[in-house]
C-alpha positions in Angstrom: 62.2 245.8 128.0 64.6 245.9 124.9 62.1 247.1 121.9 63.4 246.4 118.5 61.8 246.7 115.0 60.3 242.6 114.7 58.4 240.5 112.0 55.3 240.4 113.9 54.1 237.4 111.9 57.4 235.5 111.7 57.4 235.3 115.5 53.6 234.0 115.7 54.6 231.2 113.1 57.7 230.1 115.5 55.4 230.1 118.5 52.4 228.3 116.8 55.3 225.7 115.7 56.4 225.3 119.3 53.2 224.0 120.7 52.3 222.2 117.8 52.9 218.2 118.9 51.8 218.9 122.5 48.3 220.2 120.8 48.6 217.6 118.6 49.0 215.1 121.0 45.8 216.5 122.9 43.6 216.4 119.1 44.0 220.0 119.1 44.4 222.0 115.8 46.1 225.4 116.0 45.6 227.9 113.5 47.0 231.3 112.7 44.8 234.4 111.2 47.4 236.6 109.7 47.5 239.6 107.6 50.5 240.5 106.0 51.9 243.4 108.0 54.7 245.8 108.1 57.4 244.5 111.6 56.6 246.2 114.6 58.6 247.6 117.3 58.7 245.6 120.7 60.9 243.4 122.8 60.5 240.0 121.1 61.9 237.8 123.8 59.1 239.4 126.1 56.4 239.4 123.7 57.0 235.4 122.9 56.9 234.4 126.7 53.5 235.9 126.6 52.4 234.1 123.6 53.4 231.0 124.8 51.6 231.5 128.4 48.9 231.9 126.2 49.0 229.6 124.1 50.0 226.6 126.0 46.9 227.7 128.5 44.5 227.7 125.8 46.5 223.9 124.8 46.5 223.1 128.5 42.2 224.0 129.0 41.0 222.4 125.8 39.9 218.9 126.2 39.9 219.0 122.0 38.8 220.8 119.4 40.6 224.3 118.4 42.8 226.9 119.4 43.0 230.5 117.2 46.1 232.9 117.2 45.2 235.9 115.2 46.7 239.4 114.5 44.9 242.6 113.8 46.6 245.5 113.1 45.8 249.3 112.6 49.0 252.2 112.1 49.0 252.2 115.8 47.9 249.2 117.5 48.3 245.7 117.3 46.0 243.1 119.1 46.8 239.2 119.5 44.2 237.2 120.1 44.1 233.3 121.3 41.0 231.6 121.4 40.1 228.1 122.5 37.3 225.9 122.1 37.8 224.3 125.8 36.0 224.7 129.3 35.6 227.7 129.4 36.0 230.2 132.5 33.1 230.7 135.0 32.7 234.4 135.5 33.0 235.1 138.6 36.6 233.5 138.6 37.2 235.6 135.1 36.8 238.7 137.7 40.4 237.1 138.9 42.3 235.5 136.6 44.8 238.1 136.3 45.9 238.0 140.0 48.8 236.6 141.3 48.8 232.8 142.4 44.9 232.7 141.3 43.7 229.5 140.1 40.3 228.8 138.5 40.1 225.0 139.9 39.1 224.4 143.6 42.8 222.4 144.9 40.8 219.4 145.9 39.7 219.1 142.2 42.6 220.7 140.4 43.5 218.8 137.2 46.2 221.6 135.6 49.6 222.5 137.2 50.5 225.7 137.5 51.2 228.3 140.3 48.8 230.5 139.2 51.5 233.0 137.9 51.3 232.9 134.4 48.6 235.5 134.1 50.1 237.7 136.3 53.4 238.0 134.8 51.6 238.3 131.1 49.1 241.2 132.3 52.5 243.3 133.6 54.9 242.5 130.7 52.0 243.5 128.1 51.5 246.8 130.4 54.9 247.8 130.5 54.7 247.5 126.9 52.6 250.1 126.5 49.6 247.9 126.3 46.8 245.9 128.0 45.0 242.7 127.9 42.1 241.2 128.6 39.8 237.6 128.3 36.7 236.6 127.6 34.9 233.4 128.4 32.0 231.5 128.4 31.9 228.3 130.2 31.3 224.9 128.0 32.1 227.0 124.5 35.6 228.0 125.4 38.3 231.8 126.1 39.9 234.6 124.0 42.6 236.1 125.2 43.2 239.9 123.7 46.4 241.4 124.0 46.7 244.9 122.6 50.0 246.6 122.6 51.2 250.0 120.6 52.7 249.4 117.0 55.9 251.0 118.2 57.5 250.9 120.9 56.7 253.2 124.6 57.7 251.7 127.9 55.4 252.6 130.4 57.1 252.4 133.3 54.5 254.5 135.4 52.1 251.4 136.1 51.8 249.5 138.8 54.0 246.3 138.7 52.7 244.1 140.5 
């Protein structure tokens, strides 16, 4: 990780703009919720790769209809969150979505590429940030994806990497 003081809202705007003709393309409108806000400290290369994961899942899962990239912040914490008005996850495969080479789609009916990787990588970098992340899902309606990391920078090297 290489933290360094960033324009937490610049960076959304650049990665909202880097999905926007493939959501396009799909009928999808993306849309950002953000306050203004002071920069944070964090490793921005690391931080985009897990807003794009996100972001081009929530792209990649919804049929049509919307996808939501919003910022909260507080002095200490700040929390991402991407929502999607798509399929959905059933819950018994949310239980697992964070594990390595898991895939919600039975192989005989997968539609999605993917090696099921994504999530995994995502959950670790946000960790090592300092910071965790979660989803939520209801099947038919559509996800959020949470992502809360600390304002400033703390590596936290202690966790489990894998």
């Amino acid at each position: 990780m290489r933290p360094e003081p960033i324009g937490l809202c610049e960076l959304v705007r650049s990665v909202i703009s880097m999905h926007a003709m493939s959501a396009a393309g799909k009928g999808i409108s993306l849309h950002a919720e953000l306050p203004p806000q002071s920069p944070i400290e964090a490793d921005p290369l690391r931080l985009r790769q897990v807003l794009n994961k996100l972001l081009s899942n929530a792209i990649k899962f919804a049929p049509s209809g919307d996808v939501w990239l919003s910022l909260e912040t507080t002095p200490d914490w700040i929390t991402l969150s991407i929502r999607d008005s798509g399929v959905g996850i059933a819950p018994a495969e949310l239980e697992h979505i964070f594990e390595p080479f898991d895939r919600t789609e039975n192989f005989l009916t997968r539609t999605q590429s993917g090696a099921g990787l994504g999530l995994s990588l995502a959950k670790n970098v946000v960790r090592l940030m300092g910071g965790h992340i979660e989803a939520n899902s209801e099947e038919g309606v559509g996800s959020c994806f949470r992502i809360t990391i600390p304002a400033r920078a703390s590596l936290n090297t202690d966790q489990e990497t894998a």
